[in-house]
C-alpha positions as CSV (number, residue, x, y, z in Angstrom):
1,X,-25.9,-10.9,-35.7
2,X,-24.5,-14.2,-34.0
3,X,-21.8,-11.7,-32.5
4,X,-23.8,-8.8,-31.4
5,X,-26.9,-11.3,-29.5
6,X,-23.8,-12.8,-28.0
7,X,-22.4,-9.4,-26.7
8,X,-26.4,-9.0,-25.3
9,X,-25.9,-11.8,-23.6
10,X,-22.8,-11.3,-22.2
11,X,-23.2,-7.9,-21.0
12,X,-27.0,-9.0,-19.4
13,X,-25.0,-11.9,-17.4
14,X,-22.8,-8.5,-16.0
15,X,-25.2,-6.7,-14.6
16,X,-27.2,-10.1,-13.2
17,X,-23.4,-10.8,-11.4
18,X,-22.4,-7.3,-10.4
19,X,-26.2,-6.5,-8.8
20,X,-26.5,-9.8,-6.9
21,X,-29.2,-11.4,-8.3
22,X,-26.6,-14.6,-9.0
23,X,-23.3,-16.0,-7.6
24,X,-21.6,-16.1,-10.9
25,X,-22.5,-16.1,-14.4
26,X,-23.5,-19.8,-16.1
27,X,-20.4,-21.7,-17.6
28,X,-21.7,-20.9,-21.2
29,X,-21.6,-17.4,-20.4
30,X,-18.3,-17.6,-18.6
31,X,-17.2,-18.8,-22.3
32,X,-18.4,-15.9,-23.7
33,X,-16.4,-13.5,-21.3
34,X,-13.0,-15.9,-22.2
35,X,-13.7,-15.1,-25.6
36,X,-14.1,-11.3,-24.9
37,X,-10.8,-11.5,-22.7
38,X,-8.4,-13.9,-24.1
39,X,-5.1,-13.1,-24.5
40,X,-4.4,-13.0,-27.9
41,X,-3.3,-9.8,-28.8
42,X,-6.3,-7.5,-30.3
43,X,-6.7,-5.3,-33.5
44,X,-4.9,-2.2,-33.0
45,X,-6.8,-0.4,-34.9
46,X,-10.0,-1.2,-32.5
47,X,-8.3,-0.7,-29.6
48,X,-7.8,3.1,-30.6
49,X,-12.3,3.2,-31.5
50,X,-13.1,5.3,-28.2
51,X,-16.1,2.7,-28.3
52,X,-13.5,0.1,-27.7
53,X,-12.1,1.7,-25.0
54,X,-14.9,3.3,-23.4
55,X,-16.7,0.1,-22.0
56,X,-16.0,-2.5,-19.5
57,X,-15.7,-5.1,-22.3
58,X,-13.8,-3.2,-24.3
59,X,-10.8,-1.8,-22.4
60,X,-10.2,-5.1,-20.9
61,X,-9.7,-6.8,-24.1
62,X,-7.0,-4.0,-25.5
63,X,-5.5,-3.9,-21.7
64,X,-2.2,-6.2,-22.4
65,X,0.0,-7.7,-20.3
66,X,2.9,-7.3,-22.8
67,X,2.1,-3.3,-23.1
68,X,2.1,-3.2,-19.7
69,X,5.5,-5.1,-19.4
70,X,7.2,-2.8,-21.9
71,X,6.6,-0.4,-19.7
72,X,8.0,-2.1,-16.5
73,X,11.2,-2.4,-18.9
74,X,11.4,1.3,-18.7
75,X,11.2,1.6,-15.2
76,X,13.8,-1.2,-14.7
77,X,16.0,0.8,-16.8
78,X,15.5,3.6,-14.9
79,X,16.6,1.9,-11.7
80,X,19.3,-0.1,-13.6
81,X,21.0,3.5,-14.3
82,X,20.3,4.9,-11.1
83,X,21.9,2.8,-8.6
84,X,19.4,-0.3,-8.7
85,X,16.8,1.5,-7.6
86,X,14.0,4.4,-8.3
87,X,13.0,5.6,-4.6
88,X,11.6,9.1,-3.8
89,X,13.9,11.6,-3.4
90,X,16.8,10.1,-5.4
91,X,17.5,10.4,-9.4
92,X,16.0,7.3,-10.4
93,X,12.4,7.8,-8.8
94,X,12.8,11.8,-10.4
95,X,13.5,9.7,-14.2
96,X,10.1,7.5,-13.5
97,X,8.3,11.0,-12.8
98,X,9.5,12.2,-15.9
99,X,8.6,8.9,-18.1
100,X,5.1,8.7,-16.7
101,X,4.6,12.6,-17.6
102,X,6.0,11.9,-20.9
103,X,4.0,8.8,-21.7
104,X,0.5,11.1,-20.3
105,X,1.6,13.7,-22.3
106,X,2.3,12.0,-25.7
107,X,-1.3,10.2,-24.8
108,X,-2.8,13.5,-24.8
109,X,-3.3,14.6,-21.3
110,X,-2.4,17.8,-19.4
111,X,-0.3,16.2,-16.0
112,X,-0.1,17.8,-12.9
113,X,3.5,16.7,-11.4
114,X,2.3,17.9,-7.9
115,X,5.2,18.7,-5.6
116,X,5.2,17.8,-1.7
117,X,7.6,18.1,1.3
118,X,9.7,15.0,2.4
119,X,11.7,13.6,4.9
120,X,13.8,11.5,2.9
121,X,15.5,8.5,4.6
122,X,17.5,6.1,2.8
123,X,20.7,3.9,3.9
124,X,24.3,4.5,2.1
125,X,25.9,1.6,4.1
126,X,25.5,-1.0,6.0
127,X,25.7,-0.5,9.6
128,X,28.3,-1.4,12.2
129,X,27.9,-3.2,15.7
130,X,30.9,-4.1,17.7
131,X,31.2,-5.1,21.3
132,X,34.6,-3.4,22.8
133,X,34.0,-4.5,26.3
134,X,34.4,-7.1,28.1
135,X,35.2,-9.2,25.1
136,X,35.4,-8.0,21.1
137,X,32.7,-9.0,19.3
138,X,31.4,-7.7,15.7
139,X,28.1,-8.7,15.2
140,X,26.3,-9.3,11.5
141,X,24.5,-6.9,9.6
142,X,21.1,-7.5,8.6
143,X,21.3,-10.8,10.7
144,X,22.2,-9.6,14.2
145,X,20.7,-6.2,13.7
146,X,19.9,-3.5,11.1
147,X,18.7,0.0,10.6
148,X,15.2,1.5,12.1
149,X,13.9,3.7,9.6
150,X,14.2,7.8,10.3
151,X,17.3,7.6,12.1
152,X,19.7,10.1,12.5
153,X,23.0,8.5,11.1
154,X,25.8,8.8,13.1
155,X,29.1,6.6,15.1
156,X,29.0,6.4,18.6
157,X,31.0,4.1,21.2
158,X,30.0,4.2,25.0
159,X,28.3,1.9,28.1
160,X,25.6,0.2,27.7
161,X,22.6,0.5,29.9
162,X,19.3,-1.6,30.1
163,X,16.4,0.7,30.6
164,X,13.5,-1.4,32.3
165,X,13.7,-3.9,30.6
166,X,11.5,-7.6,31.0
167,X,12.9,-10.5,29.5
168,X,11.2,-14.3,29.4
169,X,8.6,-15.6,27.2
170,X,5.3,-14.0,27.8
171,X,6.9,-10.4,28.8
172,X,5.0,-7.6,29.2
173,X,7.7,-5.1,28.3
174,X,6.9,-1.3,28.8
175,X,10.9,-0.4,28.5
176,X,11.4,2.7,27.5
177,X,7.7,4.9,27.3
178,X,7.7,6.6,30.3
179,X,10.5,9.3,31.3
180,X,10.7,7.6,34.6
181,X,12.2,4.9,32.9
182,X,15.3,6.9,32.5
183,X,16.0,8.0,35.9
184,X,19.7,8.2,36.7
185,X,20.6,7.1,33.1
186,X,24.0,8.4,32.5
187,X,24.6,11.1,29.8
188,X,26.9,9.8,26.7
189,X,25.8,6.1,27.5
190,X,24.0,3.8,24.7
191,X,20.0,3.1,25.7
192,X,19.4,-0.6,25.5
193,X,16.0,-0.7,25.3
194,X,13.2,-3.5,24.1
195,X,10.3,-3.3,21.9
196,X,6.8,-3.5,23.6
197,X,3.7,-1.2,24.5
198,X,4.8,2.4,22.7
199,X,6.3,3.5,19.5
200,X,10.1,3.0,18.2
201,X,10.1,6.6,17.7
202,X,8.7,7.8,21.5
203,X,11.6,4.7,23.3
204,X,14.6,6.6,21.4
205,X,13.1,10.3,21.8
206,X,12.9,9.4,25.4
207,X,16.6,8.2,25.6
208,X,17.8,11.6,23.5
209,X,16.0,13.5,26.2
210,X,17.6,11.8,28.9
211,X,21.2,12.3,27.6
212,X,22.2,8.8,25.4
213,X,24.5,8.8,22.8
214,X,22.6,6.1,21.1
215,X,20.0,3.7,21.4
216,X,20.2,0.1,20.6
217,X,16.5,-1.5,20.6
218,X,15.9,-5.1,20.7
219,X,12.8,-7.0,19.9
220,X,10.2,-8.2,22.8
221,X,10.9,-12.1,22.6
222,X,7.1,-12.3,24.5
223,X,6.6,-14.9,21.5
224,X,8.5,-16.9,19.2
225,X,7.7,-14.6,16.4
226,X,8.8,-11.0,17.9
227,X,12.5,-12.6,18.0
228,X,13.6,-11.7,14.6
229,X,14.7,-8.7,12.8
230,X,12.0,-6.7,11.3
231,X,11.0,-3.6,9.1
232,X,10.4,-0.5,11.6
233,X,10.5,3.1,11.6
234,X,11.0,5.6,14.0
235,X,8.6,7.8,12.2
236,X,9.1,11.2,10.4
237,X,8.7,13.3,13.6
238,X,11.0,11.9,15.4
239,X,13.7,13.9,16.6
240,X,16.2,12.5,18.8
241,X,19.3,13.3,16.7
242,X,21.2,10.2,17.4
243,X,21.8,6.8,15.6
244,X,19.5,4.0,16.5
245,X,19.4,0.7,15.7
246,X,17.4,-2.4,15.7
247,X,18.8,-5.8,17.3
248,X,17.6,-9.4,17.6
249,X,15.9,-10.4,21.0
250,X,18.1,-13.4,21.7
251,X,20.9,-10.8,21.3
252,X,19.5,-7.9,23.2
253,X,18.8,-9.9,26.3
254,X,22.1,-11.4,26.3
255,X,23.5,-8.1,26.4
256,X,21.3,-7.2,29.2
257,X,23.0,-9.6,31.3
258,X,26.6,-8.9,30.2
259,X,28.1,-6.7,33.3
260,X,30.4,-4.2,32.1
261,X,29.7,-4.3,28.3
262,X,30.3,-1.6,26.1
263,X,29.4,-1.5,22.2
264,X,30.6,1.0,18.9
265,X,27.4,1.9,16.8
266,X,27.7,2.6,13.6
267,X,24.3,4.4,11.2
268,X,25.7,5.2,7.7
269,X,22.6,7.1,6.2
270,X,21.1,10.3,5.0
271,X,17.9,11.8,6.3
272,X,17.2,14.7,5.0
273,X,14.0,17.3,4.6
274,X,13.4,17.8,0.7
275,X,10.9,17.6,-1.9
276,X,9.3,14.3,-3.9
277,X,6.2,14.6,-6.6
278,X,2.9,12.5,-7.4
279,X,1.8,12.9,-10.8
280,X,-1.8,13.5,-11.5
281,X,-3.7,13.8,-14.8
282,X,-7.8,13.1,-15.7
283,X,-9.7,12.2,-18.5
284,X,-11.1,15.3,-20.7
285,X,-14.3,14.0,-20.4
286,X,-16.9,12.9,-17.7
287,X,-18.8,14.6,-14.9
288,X,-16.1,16.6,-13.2
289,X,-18.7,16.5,-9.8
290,X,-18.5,13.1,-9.8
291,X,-14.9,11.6,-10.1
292,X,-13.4,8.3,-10.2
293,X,-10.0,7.9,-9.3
294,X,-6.9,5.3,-9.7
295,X,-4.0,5.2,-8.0
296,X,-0.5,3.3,-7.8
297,X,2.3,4.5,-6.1
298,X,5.4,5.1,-8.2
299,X,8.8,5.1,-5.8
300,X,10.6,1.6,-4.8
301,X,11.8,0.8,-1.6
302,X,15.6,1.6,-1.6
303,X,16.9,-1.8,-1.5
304,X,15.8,-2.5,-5.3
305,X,14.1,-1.8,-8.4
306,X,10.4,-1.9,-7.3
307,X,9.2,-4.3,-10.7
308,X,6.4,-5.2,-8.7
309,X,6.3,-3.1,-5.8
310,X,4.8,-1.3,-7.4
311,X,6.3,-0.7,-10.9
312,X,3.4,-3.5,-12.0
313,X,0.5,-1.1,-10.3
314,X,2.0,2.1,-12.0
315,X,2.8,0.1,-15.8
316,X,-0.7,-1.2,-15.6
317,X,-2.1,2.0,-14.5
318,X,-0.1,4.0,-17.3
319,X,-1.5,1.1,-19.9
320,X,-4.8,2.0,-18.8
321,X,-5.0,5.4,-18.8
322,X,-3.3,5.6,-22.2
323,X,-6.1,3.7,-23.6
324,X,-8.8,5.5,-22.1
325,X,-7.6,8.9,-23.6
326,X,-9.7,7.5,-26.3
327,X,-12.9,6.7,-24.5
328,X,-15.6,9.0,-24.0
329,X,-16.8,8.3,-19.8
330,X,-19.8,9.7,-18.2
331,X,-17.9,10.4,-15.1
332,X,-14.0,12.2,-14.5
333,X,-11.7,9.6,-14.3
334,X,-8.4,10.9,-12.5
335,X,-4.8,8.6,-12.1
336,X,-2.5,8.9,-10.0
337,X,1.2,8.3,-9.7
338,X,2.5,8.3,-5.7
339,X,5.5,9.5,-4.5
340,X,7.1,8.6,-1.4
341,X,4.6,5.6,-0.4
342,X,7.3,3.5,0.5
343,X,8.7,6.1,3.3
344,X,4.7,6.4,5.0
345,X,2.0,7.0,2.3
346,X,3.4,10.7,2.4
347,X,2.1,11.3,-1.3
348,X,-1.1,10.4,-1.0
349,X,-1.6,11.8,2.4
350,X,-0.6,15.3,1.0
351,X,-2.6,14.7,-1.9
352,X,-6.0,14.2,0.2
353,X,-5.4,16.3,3.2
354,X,-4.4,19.3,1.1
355,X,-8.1,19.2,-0.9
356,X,-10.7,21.7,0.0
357,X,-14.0,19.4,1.8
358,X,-16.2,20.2,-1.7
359,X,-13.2,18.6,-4.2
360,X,-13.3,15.7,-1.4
361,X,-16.5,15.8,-2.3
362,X,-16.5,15.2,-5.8
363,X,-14.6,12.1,-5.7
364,X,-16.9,9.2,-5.3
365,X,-14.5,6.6,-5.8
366,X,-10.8,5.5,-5.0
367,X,-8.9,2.3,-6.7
368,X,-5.7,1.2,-5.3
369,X,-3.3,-0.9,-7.1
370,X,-0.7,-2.0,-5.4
371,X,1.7,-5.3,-6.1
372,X,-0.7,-7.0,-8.8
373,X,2.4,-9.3,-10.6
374,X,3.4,-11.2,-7.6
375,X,5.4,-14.7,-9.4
376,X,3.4,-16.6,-6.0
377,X,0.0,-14.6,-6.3
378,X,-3.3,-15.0,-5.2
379,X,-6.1,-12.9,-6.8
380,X,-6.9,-10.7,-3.5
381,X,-9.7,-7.4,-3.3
382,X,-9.5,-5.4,-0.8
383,X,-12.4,-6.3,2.1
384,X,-14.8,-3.5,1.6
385,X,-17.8,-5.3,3.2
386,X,-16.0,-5.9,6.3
387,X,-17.0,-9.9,6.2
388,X,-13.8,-11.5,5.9
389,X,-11.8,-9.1,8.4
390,X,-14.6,-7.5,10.4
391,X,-13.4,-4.1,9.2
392,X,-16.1,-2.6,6.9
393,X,-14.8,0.6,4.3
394,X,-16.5,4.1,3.7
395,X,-20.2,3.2,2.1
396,X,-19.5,2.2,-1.2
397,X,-16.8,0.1,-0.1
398,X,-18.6,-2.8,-0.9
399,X,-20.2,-2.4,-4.0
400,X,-16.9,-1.6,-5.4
401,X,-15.9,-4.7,-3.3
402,X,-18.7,-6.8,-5.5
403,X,-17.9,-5.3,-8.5
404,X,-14.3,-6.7,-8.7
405,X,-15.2,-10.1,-7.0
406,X,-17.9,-10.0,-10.1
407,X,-15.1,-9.9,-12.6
408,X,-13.0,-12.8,-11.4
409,X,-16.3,-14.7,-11.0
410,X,-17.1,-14.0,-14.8
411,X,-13.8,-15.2,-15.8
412,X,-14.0,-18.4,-13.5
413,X,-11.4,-17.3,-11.1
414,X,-10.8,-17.7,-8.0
415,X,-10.8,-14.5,-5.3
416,X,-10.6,-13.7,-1.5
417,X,-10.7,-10.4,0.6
418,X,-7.2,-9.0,1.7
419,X,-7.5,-7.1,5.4
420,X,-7.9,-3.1,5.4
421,X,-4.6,-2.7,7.1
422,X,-3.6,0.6,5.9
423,X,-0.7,0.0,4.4
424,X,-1.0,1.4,1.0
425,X,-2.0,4.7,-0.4
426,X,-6.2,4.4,0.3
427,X,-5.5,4.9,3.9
428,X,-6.1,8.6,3.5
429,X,-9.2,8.1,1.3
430,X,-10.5,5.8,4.1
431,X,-10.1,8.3,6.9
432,X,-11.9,10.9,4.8
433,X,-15.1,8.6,4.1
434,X,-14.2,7.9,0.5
435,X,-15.4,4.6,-1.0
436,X,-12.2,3.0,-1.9
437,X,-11.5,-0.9,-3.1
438,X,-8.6,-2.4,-4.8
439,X,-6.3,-5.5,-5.9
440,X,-3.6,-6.8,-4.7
441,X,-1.4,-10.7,-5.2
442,X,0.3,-10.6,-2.2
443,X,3.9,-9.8,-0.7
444,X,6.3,-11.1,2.3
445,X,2.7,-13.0,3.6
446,X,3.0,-16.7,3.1
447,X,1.0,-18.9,0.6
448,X,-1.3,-21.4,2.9
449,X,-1.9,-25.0,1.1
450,X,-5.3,-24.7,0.4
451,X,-4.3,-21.2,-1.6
452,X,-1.9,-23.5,-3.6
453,X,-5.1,-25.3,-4.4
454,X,-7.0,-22.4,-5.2
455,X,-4.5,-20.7,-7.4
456,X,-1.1,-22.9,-8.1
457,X,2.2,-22.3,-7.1
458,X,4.2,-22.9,-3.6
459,X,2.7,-23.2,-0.3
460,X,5.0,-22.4,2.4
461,X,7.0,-19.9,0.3
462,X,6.1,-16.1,0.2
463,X,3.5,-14.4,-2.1
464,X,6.4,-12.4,-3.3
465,X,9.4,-13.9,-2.3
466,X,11.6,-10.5,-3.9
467,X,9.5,-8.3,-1.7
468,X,11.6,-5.1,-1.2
469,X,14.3,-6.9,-2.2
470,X,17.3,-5.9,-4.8
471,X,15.5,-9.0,-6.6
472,X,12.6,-7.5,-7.6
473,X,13.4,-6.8,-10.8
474,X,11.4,-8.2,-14.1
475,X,12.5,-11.5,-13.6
476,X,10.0,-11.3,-10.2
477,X,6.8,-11.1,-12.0
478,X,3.6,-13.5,-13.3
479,X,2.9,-12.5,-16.5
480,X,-0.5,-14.9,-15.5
481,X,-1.3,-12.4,-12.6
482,X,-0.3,-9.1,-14.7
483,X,-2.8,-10.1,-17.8
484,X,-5.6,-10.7,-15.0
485,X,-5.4,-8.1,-12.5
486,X,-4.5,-5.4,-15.3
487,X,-8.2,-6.4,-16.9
488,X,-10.1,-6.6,-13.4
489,X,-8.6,-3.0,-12.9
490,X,-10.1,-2.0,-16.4
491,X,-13.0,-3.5,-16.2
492,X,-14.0,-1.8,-12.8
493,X,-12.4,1.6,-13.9
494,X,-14.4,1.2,-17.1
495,X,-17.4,0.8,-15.5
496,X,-17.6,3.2,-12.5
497,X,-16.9,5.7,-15.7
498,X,-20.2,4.9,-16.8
499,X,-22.1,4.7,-14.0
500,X,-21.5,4.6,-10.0
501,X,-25.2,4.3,-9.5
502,X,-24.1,1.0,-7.2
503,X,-21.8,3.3,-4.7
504,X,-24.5,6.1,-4.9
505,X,-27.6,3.8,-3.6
506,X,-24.9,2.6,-0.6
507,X,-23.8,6.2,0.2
508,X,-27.4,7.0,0.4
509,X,-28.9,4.1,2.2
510,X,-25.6,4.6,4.8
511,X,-27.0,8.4,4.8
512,X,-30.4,7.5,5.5
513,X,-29.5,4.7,8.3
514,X,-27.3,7.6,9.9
515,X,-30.4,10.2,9.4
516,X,-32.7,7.4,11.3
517,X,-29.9,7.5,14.1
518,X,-30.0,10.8,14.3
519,X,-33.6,11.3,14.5
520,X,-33.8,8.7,17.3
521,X,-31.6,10.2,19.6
522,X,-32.7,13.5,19.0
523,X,-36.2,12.1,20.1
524,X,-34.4,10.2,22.7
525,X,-33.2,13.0,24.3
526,X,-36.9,14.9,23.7
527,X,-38.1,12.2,26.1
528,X,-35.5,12.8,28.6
529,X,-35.7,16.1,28.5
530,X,-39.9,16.0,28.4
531,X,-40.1,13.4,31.3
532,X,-36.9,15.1,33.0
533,X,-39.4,18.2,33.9
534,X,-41.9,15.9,35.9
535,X,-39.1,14.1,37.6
536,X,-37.8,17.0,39.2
């Protein structure tokens, strides 16, 4: 009896958090929720009860970090034998489709390995830059320059010629984005051209068009921070055919000034049009007109393993799901594994762009997990409401928002929004009006002091300091972070398969606000068009 008035109580302080009504639950309830969500390792025999499983204090309390890890050991493996990484469109992201399906499948499910076209890009060398005139000069990979992203590989030595280029602190450079730029360029020549105002991909399509051989781009220097190397892409339309890399500013604009030079380029890659999968596979049970879904994206970045980007969304999601084959959910609950996020969300894009508007319909709810064992974390959700970054999601956005800030508040934790930047796989469920909301510890971003005070570990130093790195293996995750946000994804999974009643009432309040628009500027115009026949 003791037990069962304090599961009353406990579940009574839930809905007080999750509907408002208070901050966060008393300390003597927030006791209650540590004992429902220690660590210890639970019964496994009550962990298979689909009672268990099937409630959000349930499937938090089987959901184990060390489950989870053994399967991040398997996808280590994976890239271990597969030349140290699992990225779409090579062998070792093709074995992690295959374990996932295998693990669904022995859990029960029927799994939809969904296939989707590709562009797939990824380096086989490192690249070459040598000066051949007026002096020799090799420059450093990965220091001086490196790759962009979507470049067509290839070696080619030749002149060098600035295109409009605007050196100097506080530039405004436009080099590069307008055809005119090119006027006169000389055909076989190398475009030197710098960052600023237009895409990577439009600077170097430009130069193709006008007859270079190869296109050297350096950063803009306007500030201190936009003098480095950084992560680009020319994008997967671009078309240029030729080799283009990405250079330093301090070493672009001495180039500019060097009369007479001439550099060797060297792009050792493949790009190549093929296919890459997302897996896909749903509960039995639940409303199938009113779907959940959960989603992690399952390729690494080339460079590495991928342990926590995002081998720790896609374990925890494959822990989860595994577990809930048991449960018995009001609503669908559908997970999936991405392909090819790492290379521009191409997975999930197909996946939502490819759905007739009444299946769109159906799904009332998107969870994205993304990174959630960073070694330097801090517990962020996704900013639904639009109060911390101004930038509000589809309606339902916050509730779902709420209902994850309401976990961490019942297990005494701290939380804080993360920006709607669009760089993980709900970007398409945002465009489409789909509630969306998610977790995330952080990446190359770096830890500010008063985080360190919130949460432990280094300020100064990177959330992830492995991020798409050949270090990102198992040795780069918190086991701390792993056991939390793998139970804050349950718990909110759990729940929205019970009951989404919280995303309904915003949907339809949003509905209604848009309705009252509606029926004010159709009167609006009434009266225009009403005293418009006097006026005249």
């Amino acid at each position: 009896m003791h037990n069962k008035n304090n599961a009353l109580r406990v579940v009574a302080s839930l809905a007080l958090v999750f509907s408002g009504a208070a901050l966060a639950a008393p300390p003597a309830e927030q006791q209650r929720f540590d004992d429902f969500w220690s660590p210890g390792k639970p019964d496994a025999s009550l962990c298979r009860s689909p009672l268990m499983v099937g409630t959000p204090l349930g499937l938090p309390r089987c959901m184990q970090a060390s489950n989870v890890l053994r399967h991040l050991q398997s996808l280590q493996d994976i890239a271990s034998l597969n030349d140290g990484n699992r990225a779409s469109g090579l062998p070792g992201y093709q074995a992690s489709v295959d374990y996932v399906r295998t693990q669904l499948e022995r859990a029960g499910y029927q799994v939809q390995v969904q296939a989707f076209p590709f562009l797939a890009f990824y380096p086989t060398g490192p690249g070459v830059l040598n000066a051949l005139a007026p002096q020799q000069q090799s420059y450093v990979w990965e220091e001086d320059f490196t790759y962009l992203e979507q470049s067509d590989p290839g070696t080619v030595s030749g002149q060098v010629v600035p295109v409009d280029v605007a050196l100097g602190a506080g530039n405004t450079s436009t080099s590069g984005c307008e055809a005119e730029d090119f006027a006169g360029f000389p055909a076989g020549a190398i475009a030197l051209i710098q960052r600023g105002t237009c895409p990577f991909g439009q600077k170097a399509s430009l130069a193709a068009e006008a007859g270079a051989a190869g296109v050297v781009i350096f950063n803009q220097g306007d500030t201190e921070d936009r003098k480095g190397l950084m992560g680009a892409t020319l994008g997967a339309d671009y078309a240029g055919g030729i080799p283009v890399l990405f250079a330093t500013y301090d070493n672009g604009a001495a180039w500019v000034q060097t009369e007479g030079l001439q550099l060797s380029i060297t792009v050792d890659v493949i790009r190549e049009q093929t296919e890459t999968y997302n897996v896909l596979a749903e509960t039995r049970r639940g409303n199938p007109d009113n779907v959940v879904m959960v989603g992690a994206h399952l390729d690494s970045v080339s460079e590495g393993p991928g342990i926590n980007d995002n081998g720790s969304g896609s374990a925890a999601l494959l822990e989860m799901a595994t577990l809930m084959s048991k449960a018995h959910p009001l609503n669908k609950v559908r997970f999936a594994w991405w392909g090819a996020e790492e290379s521009g969300l191409v997975g999930s894009t197909h996946y939502v762009t490819q759905l007739p508007d009444e299946e769109k319909q159906r799904i009332k709810a998107y969870l994205n997990v993304d990174m959630i064992g960073s070694p330097n974390f801090v517990n962020f959700i996704y900013d639904g409401d639009g109060s911390d970054f101004g930038l509000q999601g589809p309606p339902g956005s916050a509730a779902i928002e709420r209902l994850l800030r309401a976990y961490f508040d019942l297990r005494n934790q701290p939380s804080e929004g993360t920006e709607i930047d669009f760089r993980s796989d709900y970007a398409q469920f945002f465009d489409d009006g789909i509630a969306f909301g998610g977790l995330f510890t952080g990446a190359e971003d770096v830890k500010s002091e008063e985080q360190a005070q919130r949460y432990g570990g280094a300020a100064g130093q990177a959330f992830d300091p492995c991020y798409h790195n050949e270090c990102d293996n198992l040795s780069n995750i918190s086991n701390e972070a792993l056991e939390l946000h793998g139970d804050a994804l349950a718990f909110a999974t759990s729940w929205l398969s019970l009951s989404t009643k919280a995303i309904d009432d915003e949907i339809a309040a949003a509905a209604s606000a848009e309705q009252g628009m509606r029926s004010l500027r159709t009167q609006q115009v009434q009266e225009k068009s009403r005293w418009g026949h006097w006026i005249r």
